[in-house]
ZAMARGU-4260 file (C-alpha; in steps of 0.2 Angstrom, whole numbers, plus 5000, padded with zeros to 4 digits):
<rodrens>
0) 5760/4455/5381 | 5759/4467/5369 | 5772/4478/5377 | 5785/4463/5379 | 5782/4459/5358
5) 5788/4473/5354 | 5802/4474/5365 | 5805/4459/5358 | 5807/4465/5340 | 5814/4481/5342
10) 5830/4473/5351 | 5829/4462/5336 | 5832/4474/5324 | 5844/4483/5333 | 5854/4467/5333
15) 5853/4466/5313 | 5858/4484/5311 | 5871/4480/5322 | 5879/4466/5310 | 5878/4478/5294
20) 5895/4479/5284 | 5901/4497/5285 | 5912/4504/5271 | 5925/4516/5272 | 5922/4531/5259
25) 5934/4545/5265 | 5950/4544/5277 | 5955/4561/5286 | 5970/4567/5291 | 5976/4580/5301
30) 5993/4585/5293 | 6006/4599/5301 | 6007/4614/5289 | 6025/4613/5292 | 6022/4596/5280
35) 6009/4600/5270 | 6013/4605/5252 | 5997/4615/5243 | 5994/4609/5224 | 5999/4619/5210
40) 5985/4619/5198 | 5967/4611/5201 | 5972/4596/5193 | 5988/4593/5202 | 5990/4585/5220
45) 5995/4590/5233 | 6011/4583/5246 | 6010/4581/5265 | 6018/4570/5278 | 6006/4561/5291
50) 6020/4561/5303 | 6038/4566/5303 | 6043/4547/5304 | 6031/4544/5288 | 6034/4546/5268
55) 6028/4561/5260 | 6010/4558/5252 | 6003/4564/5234 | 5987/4563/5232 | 5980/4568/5216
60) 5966/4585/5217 | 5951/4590/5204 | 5939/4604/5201 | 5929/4596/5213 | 5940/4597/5228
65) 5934/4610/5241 | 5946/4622/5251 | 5943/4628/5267 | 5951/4643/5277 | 5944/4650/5293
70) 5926/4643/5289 | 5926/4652/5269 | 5927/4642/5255 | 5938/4648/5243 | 5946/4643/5228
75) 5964/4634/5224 | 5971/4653/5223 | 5963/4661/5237 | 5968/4644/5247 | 5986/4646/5240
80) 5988/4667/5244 | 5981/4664/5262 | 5994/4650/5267 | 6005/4662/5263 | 6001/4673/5277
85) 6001/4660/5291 | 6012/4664/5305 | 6020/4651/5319 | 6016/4637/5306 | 6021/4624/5316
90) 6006/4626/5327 | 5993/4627/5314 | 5986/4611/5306 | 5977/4604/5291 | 5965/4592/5287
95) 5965/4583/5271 | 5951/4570/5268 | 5955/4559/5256 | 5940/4549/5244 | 5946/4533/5243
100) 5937/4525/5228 | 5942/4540/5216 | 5959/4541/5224 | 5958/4562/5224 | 5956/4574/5236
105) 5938/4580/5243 | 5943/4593/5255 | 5956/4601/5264 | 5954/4612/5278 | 5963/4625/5289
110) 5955/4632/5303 | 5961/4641/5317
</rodrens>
């Protein structure tokens, strides 16, 4: 009985976890380089195009936003000199999440 109690409850509470409201803090997205347009300065944006049919984006970048290359962090400039030596561009792709209550830019990421 006592097996079959807490059966009971536990699928019970998995139900109610099952009902909670999740909220949407970041959106990703996984940009060609070909139509991704780095910032300027660290309080800039940066440009991209989601997909060749779609509007170019501008989304705004702080201090705070982290950039990614090869698995190093690095800095806007270091960001900015490695993109530079990127060959067959058109293969190579970006991730920019985008923090939607602050409207900026947390990360963006280029691995390969």
């Amino acid at each position: 009985m006592k097996t079959l109690s807490t059966l009971a409850i536990t699928l019970l509470l998995v139900g109610m976890t099952a009902n909670a409201d999740f909220v949407t803090v970041e959106e990703a997205y996984e940009v060609p380089l070909t139509s991704f347009r780095a910032p300027g300065t660290t309080a800039g944006a940066l440009a991209f195009k989601a997909c060749e049919e779609c509007d170019m984006r501008l989304i705004r970048v702080t201090g705070q936003t982290q950039y990614v290359f090869r698995n190093e962090q690095m800095t806007l400039s270091e960001f900015r000199r490695a993109l530079t030596g990127v060959n067959q561009r058109s293969s190579k792709w970006v991730i920019v999440l985008h923090h939607l209550e602050s409207d900026t830019v947390s990360r963006v990421t280029l691995n390969f």
